[in-house]
C-alpha positions as CSV (number, residue, x, y, z in Angstrom):
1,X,0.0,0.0,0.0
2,X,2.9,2.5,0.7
3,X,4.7,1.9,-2.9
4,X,1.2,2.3,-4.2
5,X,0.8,5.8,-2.6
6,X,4.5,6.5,-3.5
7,X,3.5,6.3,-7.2
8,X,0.4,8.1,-7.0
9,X,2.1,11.0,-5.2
10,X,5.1,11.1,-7.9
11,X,2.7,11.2,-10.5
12,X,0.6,14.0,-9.1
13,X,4.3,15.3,-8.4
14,X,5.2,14.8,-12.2
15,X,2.4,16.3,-13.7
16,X,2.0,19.3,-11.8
17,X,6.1,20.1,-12.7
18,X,5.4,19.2,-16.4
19,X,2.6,22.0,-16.1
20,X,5.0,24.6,-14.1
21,X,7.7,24.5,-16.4
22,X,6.2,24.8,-19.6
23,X,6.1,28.7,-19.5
24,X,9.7,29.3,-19.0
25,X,11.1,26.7,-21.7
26,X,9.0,28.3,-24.2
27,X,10.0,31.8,-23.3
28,X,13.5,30.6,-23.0
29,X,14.1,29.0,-26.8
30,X,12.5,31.0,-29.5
31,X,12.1,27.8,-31.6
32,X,9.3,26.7,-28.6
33,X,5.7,27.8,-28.2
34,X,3.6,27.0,-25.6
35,X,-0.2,26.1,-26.7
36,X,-3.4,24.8,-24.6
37,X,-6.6,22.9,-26.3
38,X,-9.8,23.2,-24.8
39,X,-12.5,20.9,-25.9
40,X,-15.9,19.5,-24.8
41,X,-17.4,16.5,-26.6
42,X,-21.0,14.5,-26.6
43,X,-20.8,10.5,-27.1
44,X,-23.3,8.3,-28.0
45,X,-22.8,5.1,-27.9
46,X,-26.1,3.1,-30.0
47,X,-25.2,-0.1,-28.7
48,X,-21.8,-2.6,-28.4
49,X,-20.6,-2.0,-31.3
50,X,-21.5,1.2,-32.7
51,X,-20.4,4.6,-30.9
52,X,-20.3,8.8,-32.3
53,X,-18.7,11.3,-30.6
54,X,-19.5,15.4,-31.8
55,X,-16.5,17.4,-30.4
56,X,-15.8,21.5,-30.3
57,X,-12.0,22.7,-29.3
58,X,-10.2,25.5,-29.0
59,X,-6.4,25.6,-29.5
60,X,-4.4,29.0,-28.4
61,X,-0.8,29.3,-29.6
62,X,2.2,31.8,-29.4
63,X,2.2,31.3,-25.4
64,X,-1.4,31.2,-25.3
65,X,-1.7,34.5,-26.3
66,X,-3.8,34.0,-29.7
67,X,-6.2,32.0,-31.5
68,X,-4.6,29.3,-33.6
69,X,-7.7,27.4,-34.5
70,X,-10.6,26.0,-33.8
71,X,-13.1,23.3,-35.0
72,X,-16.3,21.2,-35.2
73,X,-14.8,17.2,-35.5
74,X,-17.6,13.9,-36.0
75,X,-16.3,10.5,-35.5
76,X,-17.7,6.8,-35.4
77,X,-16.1,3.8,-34.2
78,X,-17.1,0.4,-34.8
79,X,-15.9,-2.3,-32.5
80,X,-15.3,-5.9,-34.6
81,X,-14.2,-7.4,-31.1
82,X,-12.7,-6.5,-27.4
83,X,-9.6,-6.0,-29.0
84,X,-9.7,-4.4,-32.3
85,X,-12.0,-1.0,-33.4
86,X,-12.3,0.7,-36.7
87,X,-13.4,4.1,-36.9
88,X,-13.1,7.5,-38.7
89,X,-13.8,11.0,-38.2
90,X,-14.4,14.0,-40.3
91,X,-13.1,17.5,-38.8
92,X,-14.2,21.5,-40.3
93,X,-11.8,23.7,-39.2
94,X,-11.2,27.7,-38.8
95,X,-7.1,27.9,-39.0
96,X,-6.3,31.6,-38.0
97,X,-3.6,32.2,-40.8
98,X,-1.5,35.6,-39.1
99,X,1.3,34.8,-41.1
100,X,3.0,36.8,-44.5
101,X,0.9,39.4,-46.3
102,X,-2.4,38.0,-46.8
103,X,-4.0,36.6,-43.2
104,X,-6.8,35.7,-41.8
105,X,-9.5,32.7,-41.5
106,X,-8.7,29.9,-43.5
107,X,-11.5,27.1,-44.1
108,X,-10.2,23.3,-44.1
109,X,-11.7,19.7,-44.4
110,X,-10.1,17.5,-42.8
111,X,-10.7,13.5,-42.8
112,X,-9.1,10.4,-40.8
113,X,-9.2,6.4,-40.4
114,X,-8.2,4.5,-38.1
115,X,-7.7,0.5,-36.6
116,X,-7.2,0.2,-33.5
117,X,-6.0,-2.9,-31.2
118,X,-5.7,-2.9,-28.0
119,X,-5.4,-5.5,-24.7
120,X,-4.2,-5.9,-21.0
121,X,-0.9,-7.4,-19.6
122,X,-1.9,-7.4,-15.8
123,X,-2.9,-3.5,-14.6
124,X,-1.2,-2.3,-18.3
125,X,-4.0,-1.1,-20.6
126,X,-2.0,-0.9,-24.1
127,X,-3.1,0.4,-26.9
128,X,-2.1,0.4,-30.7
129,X,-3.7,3.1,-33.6
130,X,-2.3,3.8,-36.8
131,X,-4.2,6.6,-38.6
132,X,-4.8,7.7,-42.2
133,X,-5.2,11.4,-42.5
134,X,-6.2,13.8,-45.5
135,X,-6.8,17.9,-45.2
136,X,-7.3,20.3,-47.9
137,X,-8.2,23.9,-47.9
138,X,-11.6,24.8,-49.3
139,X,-11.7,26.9,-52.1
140,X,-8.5,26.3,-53.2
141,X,-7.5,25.0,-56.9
142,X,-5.3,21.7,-56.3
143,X,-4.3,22.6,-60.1
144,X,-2.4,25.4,-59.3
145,X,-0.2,23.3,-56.8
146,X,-2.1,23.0,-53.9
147,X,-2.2,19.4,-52.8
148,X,-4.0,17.6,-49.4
149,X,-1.8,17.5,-46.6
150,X,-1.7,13.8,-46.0
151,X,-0.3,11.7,-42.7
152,X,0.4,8.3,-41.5
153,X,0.3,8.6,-38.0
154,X,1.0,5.8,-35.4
155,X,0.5,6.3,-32.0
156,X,1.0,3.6,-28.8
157,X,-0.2,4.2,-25.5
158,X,-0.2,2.6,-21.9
159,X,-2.7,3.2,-19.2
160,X,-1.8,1.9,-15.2
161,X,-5.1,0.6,-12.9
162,X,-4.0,1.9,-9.9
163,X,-6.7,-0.3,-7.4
164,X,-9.2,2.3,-5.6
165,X,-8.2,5.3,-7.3
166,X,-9.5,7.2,-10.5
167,X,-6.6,9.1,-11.3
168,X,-4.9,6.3,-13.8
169,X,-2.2,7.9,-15.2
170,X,-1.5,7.1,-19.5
171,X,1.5,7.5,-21.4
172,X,1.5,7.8,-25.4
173,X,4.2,8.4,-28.0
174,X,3.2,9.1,-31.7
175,X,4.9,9.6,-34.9
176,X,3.7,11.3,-38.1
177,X,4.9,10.3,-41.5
178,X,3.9,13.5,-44.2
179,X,3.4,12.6,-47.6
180,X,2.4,14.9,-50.8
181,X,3.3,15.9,-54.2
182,X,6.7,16.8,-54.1
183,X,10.0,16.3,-52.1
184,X,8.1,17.3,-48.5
185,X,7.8,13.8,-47.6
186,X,9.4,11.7,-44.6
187,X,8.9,11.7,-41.0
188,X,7.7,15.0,-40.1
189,X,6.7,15.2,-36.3
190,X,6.8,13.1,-32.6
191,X,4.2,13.6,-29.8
192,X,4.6,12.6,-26.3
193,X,1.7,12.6,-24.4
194,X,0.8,12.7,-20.1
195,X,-2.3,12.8,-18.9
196,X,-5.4,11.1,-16.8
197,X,-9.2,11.5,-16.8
198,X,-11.6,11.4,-14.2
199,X,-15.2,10.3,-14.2
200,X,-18.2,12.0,-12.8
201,X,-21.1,9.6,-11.9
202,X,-24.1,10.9,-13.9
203,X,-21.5,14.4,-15.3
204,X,-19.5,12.7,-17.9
205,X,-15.4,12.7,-17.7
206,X,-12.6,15.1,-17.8
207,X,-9.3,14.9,-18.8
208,X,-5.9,17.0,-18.3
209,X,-2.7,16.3,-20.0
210,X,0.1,17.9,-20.7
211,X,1.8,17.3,-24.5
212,X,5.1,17.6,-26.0
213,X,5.3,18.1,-29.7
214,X,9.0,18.0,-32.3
215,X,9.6,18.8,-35.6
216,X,11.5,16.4,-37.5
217,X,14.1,16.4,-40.5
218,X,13.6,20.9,-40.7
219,X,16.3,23.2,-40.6
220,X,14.9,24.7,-36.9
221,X,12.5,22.4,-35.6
222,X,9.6,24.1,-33.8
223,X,9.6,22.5,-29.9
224,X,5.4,23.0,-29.0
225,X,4.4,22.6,-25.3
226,X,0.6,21.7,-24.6
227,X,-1.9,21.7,-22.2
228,X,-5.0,20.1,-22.5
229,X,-8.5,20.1,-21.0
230,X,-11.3,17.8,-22.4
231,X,-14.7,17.2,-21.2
232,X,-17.1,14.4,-22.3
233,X,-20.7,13.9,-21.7
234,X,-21.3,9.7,-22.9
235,X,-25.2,9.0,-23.4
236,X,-26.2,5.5,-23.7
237,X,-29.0,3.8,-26.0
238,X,-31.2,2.2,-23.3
239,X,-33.1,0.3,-26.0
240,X,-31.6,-3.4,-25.9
């Protein structure tokens, strides 16, 4: 019971550090920003299988300072068994373009698939998603040059079941891979991801995480530090 509470209290320990010391590494390195995404979702799930989730959010950049974008996202998953899921998502976003001589607003579509698999090694939760991802910006002419931005994106993640308390903490690296017409392909981006959710009997669950975000094969990669808020409301199809 004592190396249980050990953990917990370095965790809590960890987590609130990792939020502290964001500010001053950003300020300190002008390749670093620090950002914080704020979203609030509604999940339905129809039955076993079937699940939807409708999701706002809010991301601030340039040391949370500025609007950097925000966006409406709908996603269904399908679960094929305990372990596996398929599922994708379709995202409209409002990217706040203050950059160069023409800014403003930009509209984008952006689209993703998924498989998932995941499964248990004692009080482990892993966790295994690689992603397809397309985005294009409306209203422009691809034959002028524009192409989608597209991704491969694999992310893995572990959750720890501490017994008796709701704070389980989850780990998650991911890796993007950017593809398009052109030379600009190649690993382009690594996350890094701490954070835990808590549930609220009949409220729905929050989450907090902090996240820490590279550029990969640039001249000066951009360092991003983020922190996160999410809160989900999960209704239920009573109808069996």
């Amino acid at each position: 019971m004592k190396s249980i509470n050990k953990l917990q209290s370095g965790y809590m320990v960890l987590i609130a550090t990792l939020m502290m010391g964001t500010s001053g590494i950003s300020q300190s390195v002008d390749t670093d920003d620090l950002e914080s995404w704020t979203s609030i979702g509604l999940k339905y799930k129809l039955n076993k299988k079937w699940s939807f989730t409708l999701e706002e959010q809010l991301r601030l950049d340039e040391n949370i300072s500025e609007i950097s974008k925000y966006f409406t996202e709908l996603d269904a998953e399908y679960s094929i068994s305990k372990s596996f899921d398929i599922g994708g998502g379709l995202r409209y976003i409002r990217n706040n373009d203050n950059e160069g001589n023409i800014q403003g607003y930009e509209n984008h579509l952006r689209f993703h698939v998924d498989a998932t698999y995941k499964h248990k090694i004692n009080a482990f939760s892993l966790k295994y998603r690689l992603r397809y991802q397309n985005k294009n910006e409306l209203g422009v002419d691809n034959s002028e040059g524009d192409y989608a931005n597209q991704n491969i994106r694999f992310k893995t993640s572990v959750e720890y079941d501490f017994k008796n308390w709701k704070l389980d903490p989850e780990f998650s690296a991911e890796i993007f891979n950017h593809f398009e017409e052109g030379d600009d392909n190649g690993f382009s981006k690594y996350r890094f991801t701490l954070g835990t959710d808590y549930k609220i009997k009949d409220y729905g669950k929050i989450g907090l995480f902090y996240r820490m975000e590279k550029e990969l094969n640039v001249d000066l990669p951009e360092t991003t530090h983020i922190i996160g808020f999410k809160y989900t409301y999960t209704i239920k199809n009573n109808q069996k």
